[in-house]
MIGU-348017 format. One record per residue: x, z, y of N, C-alpha, C, CB in turn; residue in one letter. Coordinates in steps of 0.1 Angstrom, whole numbers. Glycine has a CB too. Layout:
N
<atom n_xx="X" n_zz="Z" n_yy="Y" ca_xx="X" ca_zz="Z" ca_yy="Y" c_xx="X" c_zz="Z" c_yy="Y" cb_xx="X" cb_zz="Z" cb_yy="Y" resn="a"/>
...
END
This chain:
104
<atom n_xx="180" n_zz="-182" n_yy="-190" ca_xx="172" ca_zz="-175" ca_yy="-180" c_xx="169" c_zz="-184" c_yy="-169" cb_xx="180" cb_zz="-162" cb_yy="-175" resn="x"/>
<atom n_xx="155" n_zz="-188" n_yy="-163" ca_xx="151" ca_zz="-193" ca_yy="-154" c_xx="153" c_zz="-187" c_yy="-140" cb_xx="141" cb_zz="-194" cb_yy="-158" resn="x"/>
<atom n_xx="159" n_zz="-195" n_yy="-132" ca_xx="155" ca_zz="-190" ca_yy="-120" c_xx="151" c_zz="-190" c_yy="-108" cb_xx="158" cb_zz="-187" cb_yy="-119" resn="x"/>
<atom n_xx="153" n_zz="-175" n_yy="-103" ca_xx="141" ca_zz="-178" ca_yy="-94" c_xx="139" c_zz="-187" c_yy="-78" cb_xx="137" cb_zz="-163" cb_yy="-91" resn="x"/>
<atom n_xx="126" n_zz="-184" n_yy="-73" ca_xx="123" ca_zz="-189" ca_yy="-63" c_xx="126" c_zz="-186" c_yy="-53" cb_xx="115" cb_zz="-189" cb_yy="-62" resn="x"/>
<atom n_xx="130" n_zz="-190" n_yy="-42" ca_xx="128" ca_zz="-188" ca_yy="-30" c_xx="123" c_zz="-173" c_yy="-25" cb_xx="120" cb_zz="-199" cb_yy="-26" resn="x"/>
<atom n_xx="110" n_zz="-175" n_yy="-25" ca_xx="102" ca_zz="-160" ca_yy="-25" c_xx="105" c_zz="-150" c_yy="-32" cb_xx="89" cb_zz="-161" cb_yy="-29" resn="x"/>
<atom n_xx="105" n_zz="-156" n_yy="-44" ca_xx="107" ca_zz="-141" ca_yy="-55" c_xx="121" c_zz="-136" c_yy="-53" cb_xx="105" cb_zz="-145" cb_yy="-75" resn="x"/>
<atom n_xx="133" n_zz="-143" n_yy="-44" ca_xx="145" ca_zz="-133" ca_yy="-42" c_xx="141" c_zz="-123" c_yy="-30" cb_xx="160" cb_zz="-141" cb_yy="-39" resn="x"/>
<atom n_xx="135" n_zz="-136" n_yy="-23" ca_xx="130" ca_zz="-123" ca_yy="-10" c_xx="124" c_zz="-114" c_yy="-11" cb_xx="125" cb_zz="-126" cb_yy="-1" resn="x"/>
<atom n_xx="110" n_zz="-111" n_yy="-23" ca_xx="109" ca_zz="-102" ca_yy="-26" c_xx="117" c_zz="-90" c_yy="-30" cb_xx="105" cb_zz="-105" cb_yy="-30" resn="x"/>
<atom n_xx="126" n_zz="-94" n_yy="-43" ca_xx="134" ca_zz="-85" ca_yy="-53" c_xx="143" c_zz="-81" c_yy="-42" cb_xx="141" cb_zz="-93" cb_yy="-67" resn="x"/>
<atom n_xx="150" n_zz="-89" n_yy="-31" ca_xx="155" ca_zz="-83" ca_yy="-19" c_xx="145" c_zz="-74" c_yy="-12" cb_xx="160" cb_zz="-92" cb_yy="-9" resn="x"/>
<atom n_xx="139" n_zz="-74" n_yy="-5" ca_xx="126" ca_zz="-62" ca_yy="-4" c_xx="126" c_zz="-51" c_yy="-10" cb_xx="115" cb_zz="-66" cb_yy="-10" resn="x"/>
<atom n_xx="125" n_zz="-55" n_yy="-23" ca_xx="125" ca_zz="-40" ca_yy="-33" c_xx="136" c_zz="-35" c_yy="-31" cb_xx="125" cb_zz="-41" cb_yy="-48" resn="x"/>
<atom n_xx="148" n_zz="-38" n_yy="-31" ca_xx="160" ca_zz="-31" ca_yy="-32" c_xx="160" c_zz="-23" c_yy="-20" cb_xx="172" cb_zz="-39" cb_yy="-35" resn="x"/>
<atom n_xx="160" n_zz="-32" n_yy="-9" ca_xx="160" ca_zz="-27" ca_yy="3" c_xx="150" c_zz="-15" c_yy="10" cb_xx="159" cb_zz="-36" cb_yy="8" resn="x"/>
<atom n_xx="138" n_zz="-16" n_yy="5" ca_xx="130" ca_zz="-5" ca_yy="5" c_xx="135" c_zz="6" c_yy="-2" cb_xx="119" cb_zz="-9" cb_yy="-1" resn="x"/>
<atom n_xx="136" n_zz="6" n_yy="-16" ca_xx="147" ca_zz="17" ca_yy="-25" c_xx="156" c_zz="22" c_yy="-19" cb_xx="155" cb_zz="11" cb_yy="-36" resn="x"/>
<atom n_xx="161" n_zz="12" n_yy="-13" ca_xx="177" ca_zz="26" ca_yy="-2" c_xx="174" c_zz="26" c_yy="7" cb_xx="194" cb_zz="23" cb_yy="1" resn="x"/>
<atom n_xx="166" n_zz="26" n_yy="19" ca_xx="157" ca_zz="29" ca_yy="27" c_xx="152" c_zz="43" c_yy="26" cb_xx="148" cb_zz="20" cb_yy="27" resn="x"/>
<atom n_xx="143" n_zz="43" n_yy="14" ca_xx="134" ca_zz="51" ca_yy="11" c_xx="142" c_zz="64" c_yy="3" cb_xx="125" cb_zz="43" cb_yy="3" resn="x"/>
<atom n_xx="158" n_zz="62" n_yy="2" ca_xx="167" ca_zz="73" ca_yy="-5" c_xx="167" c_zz="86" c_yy="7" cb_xx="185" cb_zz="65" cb_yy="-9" resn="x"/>
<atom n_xx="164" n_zz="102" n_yy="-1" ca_xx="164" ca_zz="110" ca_yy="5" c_xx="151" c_zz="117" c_yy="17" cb_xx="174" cb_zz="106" cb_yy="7" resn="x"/>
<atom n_xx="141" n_zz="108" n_yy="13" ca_xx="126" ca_zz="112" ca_yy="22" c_xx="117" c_zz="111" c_yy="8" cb_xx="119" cb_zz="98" cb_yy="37" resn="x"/>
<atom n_xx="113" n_zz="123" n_yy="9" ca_xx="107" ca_zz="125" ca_yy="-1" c_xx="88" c_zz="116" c_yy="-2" cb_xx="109" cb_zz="142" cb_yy="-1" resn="x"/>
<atom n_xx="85" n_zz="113" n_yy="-16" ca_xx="81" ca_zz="104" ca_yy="-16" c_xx="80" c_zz="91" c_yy="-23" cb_xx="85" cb_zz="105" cb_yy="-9" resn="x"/>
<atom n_xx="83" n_zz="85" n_yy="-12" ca_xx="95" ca_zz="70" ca_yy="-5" c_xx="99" c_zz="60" c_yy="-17" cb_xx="114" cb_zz="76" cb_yy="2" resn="x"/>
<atom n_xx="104" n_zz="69" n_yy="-26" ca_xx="111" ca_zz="59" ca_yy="-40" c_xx="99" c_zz="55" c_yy="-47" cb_xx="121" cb_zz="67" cb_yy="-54" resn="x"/>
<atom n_xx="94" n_zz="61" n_yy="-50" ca_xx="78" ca_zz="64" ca_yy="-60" c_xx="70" c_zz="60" c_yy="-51" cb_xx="72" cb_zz="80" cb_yy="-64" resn="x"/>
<atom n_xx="67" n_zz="59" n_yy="-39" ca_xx="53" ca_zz="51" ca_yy="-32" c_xx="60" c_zz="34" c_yy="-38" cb_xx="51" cb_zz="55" cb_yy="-6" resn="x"/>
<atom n_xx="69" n_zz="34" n_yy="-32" ca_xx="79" ca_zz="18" ca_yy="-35" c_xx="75" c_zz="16" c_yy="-48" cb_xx="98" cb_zz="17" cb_yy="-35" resn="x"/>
<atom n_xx="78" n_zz="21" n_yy="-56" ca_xx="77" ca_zz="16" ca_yy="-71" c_xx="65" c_zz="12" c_yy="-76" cb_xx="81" cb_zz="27" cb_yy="-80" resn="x"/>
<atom n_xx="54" n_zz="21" n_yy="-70" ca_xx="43" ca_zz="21" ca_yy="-77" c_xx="33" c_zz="12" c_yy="-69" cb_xx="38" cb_zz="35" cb_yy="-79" resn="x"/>
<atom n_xx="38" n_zz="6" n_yy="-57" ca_xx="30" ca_zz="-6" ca_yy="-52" c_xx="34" c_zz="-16" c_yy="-56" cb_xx="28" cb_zz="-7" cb_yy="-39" resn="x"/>
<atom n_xx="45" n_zz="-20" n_yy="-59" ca_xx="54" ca_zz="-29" ca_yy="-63" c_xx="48" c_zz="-31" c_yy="-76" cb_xx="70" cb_zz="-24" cb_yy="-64" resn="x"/>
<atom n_xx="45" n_zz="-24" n_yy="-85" ca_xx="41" ca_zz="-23" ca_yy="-101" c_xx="24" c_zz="-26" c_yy="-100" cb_xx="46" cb_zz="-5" cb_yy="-110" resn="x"/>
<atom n_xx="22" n_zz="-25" n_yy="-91" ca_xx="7" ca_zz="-29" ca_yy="-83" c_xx="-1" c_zz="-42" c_yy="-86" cb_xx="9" cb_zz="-29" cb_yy="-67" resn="x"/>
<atom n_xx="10" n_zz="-47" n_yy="-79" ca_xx="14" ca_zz="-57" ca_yy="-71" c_xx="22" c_zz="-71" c_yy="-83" cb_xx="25" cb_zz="-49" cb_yy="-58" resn="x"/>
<atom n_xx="21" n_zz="-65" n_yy="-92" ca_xx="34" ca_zz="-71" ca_yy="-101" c_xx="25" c_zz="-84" c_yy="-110" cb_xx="42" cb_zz="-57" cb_yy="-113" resn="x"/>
<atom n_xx="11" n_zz="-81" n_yy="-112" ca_xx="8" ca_zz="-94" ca_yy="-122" c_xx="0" c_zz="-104" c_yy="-114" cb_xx="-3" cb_zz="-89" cb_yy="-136" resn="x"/>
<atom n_xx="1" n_zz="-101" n_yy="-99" ca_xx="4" ca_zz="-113" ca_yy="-91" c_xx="2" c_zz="-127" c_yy="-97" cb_xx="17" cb_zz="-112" cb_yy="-85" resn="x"/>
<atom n_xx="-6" n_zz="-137" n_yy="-94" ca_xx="0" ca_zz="-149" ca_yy="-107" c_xx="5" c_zz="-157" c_yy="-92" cb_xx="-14" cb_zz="-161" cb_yy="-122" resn="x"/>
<atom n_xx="21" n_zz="-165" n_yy="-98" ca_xx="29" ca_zz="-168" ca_yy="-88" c_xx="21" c_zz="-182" c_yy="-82" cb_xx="46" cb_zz="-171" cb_yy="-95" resn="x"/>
<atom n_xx="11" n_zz="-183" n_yy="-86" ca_xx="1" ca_zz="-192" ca_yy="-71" c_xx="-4" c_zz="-187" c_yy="-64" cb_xx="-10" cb_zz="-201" cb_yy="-72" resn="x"/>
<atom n_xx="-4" n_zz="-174" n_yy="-62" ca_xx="-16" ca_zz="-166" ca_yy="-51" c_xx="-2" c_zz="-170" c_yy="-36" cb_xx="-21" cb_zz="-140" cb_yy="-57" resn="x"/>
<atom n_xx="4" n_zz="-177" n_yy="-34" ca_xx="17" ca_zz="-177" ca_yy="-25" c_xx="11" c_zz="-170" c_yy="-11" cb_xx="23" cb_zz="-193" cb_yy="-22" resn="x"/>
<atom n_xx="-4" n_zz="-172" n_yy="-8" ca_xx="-9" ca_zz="-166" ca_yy="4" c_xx="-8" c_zz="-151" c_yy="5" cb_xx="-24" cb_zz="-169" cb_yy="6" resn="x"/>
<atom n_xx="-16" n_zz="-146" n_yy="-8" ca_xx="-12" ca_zz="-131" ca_yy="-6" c_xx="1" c_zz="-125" c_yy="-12" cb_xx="-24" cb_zz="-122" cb_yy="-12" resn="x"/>
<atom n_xx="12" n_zz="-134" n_yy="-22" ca_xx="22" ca_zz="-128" ca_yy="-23" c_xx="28" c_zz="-128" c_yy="-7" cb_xx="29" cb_zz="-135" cb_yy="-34" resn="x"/>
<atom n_xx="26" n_zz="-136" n_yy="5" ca_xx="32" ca_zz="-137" ca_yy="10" c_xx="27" c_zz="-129" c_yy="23" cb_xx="35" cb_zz="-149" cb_yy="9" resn="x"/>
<atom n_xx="16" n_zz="-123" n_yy="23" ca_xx="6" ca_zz="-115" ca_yy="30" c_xx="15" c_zz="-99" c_yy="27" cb_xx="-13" cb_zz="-117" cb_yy="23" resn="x"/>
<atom n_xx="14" n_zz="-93" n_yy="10" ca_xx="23" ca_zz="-82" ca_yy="13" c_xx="40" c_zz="-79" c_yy="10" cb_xx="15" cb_zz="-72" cb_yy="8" resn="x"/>
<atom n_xx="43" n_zz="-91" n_yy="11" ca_xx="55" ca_zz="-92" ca_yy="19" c_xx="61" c_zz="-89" c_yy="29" cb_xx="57" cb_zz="-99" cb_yy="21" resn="x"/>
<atom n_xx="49" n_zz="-96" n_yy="40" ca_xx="52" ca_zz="-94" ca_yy="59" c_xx="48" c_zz="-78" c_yy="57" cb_xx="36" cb_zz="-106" cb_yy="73" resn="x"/>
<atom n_xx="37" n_zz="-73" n_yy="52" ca_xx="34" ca_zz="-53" ca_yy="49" c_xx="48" c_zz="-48" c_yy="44" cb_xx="18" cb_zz="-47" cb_yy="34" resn="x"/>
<atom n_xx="53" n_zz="-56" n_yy="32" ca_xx="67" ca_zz="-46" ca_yy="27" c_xx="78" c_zz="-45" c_yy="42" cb_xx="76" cb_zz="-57" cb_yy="11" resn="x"/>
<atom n_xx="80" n_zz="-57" n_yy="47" ca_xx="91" ca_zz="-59" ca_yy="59" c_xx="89" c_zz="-47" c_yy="69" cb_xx="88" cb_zz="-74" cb_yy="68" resn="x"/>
<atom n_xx="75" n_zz="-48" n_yy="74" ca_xx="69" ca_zz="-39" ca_yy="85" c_xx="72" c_zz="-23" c_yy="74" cb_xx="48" cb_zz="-45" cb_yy="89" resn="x"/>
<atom n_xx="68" n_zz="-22" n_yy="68" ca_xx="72" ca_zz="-8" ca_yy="61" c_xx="85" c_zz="-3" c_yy="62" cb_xx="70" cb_zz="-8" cb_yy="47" resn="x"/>
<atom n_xx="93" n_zz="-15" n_yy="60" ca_xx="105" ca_zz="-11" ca_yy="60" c_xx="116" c_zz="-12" c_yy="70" cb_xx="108" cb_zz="-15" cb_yy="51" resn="x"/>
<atom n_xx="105" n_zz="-17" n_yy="83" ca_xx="114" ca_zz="-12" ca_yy="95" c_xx="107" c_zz="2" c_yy="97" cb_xx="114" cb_zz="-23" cb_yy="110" resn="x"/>
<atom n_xx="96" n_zz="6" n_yy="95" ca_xx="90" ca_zz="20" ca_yy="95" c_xx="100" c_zz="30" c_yy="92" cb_xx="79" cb_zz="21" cb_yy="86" resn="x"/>
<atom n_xx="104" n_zz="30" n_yy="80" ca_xx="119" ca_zz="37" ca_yy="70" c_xx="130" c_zz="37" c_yy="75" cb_xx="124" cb_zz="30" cb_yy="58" resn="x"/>
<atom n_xx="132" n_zz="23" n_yy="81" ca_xx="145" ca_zz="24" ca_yy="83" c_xx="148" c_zz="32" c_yy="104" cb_xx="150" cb_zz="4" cb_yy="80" resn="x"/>
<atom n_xx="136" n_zz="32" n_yy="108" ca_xx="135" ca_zz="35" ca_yy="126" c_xx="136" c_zz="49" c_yy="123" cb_xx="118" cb_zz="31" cb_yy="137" resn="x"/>
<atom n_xx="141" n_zz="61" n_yy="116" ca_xx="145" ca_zz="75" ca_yy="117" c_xx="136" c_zz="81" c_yy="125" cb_xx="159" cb_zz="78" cb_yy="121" resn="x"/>
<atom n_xx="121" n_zz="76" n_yy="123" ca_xx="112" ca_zz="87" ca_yy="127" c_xx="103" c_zz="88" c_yy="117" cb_xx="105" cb_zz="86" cb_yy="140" resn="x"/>
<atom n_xx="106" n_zz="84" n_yy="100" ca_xx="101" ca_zz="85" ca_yy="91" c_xx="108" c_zz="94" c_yy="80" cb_xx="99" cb_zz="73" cb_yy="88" resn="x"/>
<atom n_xx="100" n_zz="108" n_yy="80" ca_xx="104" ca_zz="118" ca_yy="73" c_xx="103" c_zz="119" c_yy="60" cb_xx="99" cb_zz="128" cb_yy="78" resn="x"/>
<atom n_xx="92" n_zz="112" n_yy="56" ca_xx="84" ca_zz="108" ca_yy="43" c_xx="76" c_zz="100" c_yy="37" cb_xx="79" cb_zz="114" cb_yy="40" resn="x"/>
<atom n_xx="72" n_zz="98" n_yy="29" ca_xx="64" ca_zz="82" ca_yy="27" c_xx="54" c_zz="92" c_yy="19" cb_xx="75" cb_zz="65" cb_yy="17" resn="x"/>
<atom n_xx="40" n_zz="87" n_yy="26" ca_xx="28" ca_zz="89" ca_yy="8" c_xx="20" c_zz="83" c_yy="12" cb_xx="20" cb_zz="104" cb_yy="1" resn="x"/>
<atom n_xx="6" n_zz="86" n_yy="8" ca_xx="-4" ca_zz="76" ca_yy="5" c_xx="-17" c_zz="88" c_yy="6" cb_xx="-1" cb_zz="67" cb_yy="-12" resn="x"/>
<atom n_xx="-24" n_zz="79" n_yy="15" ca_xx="-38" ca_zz="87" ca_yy="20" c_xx="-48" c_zz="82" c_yy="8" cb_xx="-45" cb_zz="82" cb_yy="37" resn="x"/>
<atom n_xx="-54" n_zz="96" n_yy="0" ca_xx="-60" ca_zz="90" ca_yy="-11" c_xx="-72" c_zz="103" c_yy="-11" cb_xx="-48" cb_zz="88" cb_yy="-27" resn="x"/>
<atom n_xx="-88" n_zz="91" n_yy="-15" ca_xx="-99" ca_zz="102" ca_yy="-16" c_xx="-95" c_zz="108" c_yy="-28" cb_xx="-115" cb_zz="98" cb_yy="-17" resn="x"/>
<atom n_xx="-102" n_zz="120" n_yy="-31" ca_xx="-104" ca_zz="124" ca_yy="-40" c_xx="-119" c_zz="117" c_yy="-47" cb_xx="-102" cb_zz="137" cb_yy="-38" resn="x"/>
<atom n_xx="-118" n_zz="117" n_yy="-64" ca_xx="-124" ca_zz="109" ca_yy="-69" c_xx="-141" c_zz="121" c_yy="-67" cb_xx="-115" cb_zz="105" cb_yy="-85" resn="x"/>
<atom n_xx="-150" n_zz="115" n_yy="-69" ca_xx="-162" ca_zz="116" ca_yy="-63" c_xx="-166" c_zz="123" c_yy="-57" cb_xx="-168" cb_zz="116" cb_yy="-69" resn="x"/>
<atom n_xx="-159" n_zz="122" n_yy="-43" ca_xx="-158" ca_zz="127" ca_yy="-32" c_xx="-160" c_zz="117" c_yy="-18" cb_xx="-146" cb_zz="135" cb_yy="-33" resn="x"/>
<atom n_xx="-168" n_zz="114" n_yy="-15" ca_xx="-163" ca_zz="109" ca_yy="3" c_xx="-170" c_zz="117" c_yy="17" cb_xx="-169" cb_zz="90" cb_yy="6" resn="x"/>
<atom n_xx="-165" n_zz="112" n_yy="26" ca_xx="-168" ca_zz="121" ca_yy="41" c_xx="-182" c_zz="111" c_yy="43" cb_xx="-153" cb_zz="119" cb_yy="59" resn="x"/>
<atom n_xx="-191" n_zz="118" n_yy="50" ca_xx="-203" ca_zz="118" ca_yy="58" c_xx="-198" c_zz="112" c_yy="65" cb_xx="-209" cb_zz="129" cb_yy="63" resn="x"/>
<atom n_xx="-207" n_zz="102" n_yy="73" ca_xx="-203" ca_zz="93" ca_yy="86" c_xx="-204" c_zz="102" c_yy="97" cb_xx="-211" cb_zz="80" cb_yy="90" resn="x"/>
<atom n_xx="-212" n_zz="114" n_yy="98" ca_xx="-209" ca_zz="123" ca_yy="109" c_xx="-201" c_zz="130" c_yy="110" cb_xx="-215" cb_zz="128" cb_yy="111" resn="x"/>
<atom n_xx="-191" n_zz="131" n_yy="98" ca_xx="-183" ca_zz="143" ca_yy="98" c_xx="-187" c_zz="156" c_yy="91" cb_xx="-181" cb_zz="147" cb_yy="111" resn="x"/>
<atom n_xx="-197" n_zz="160" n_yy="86" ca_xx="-200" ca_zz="168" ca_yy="81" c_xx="-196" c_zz="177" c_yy="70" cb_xx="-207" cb_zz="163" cb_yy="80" resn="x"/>
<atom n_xx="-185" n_zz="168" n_yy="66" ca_xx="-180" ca_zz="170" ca_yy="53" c_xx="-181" c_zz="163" c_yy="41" cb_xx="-185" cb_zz="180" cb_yy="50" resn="x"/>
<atom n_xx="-173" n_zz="169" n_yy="30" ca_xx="-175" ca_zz="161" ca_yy="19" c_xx="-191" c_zz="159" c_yy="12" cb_xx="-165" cb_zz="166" cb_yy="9" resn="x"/>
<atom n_xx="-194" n_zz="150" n_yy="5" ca_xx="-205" ca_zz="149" ca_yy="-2" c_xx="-203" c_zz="141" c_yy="-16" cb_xx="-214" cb_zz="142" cb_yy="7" resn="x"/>
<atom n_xx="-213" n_zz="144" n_yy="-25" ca_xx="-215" ca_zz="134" ca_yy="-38" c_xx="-214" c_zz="121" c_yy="-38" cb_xx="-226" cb_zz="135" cb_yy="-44" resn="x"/>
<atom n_xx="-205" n_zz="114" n_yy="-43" ca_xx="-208" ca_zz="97" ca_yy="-40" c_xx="-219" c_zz="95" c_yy="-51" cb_xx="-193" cb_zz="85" cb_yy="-42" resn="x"/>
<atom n_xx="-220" n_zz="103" n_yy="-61" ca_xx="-234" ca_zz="101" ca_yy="-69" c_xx="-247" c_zz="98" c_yy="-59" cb_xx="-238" cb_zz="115" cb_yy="-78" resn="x"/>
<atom n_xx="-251" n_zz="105" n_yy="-52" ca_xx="-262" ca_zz="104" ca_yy="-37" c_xx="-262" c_zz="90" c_yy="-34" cb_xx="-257" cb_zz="113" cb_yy="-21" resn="x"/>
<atom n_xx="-274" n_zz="84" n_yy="-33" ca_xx="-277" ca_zz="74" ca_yy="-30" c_xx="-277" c_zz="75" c_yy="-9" cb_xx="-292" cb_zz="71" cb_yy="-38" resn="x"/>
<atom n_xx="-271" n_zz="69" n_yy="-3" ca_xx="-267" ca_zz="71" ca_yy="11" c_xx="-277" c_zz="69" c_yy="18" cb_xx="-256" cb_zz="63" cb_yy="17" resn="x"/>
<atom n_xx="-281" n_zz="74" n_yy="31" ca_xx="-292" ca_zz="73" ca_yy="39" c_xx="-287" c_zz="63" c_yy="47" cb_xx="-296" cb_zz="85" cb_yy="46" resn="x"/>
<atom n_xx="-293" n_zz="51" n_yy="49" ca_xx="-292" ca_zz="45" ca_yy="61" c_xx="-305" c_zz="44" c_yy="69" cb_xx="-286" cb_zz="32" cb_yy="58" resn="x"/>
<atom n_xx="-305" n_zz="34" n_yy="83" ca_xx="-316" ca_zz="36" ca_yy="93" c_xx="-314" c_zz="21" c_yy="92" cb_xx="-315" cb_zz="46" cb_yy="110" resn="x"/>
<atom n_xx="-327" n_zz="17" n_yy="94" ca_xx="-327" ca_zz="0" ca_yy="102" c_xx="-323" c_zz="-1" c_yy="113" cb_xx="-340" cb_zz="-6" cb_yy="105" resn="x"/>
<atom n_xx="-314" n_zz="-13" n_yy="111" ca_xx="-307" ca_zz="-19" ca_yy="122" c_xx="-314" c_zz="-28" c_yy="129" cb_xx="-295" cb_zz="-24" cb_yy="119" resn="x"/>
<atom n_xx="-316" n_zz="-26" n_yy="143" ca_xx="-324" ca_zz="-36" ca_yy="156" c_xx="-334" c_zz="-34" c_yy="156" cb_xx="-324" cb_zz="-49" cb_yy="156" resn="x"/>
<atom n_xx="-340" n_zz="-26" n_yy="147" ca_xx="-358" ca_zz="-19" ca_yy="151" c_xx="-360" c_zz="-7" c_yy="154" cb_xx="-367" cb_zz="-18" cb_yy="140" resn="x"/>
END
């Protein structure tokens, strides 16, 4: 068995640490898992953005760990659905969007 890097423990530390962090807020385990598994075919030269959501996993996980985090989820559209820029409400993303010329 080969092993690992530098980074990749500090990750797999991450993970764990997020995992018992995230024990008991509902959620939390499953948001972790499933960005992680996201995130996973990564190829180990991208070191910029492995190392980009890394500094996001850390920051998350003082979020978890500061006891004003009740629960963890994920803000998600529904599928062919988005908001109006006015607010208006939902609309068809089939609809080709109205825009205006800009600076005339």
């Amino acid at each position: 068995m080969s092993r690992h890097s530098r980074l990749q423990r500090q990750v797999l530390s991450l993970y764990r640490e997020l995992l018992r962090a995230g024990r008991g807020k509902p959620g939390a385990e499953a948001r972790v898992r499933a960005e992680f598994r996201l995130h996973a075919s990564l190829p180990r030269s991208d070191v910029l953005r492995i190392e980009y959501l890394y500094r996001r996993g850390q920051r998350q996980l003082q979020l978890l760990r500061s006891g004003h985090a009740k629960a963890m989820g994920a803000f998600v559209r529904p599928r062919g659905l988005t908001e109006e820029p006015g607010g208006a409400g939902p609309c068809d993303s089939t609809e080709a969007p109205q825009t205006r010329p800009v600076g005339r």
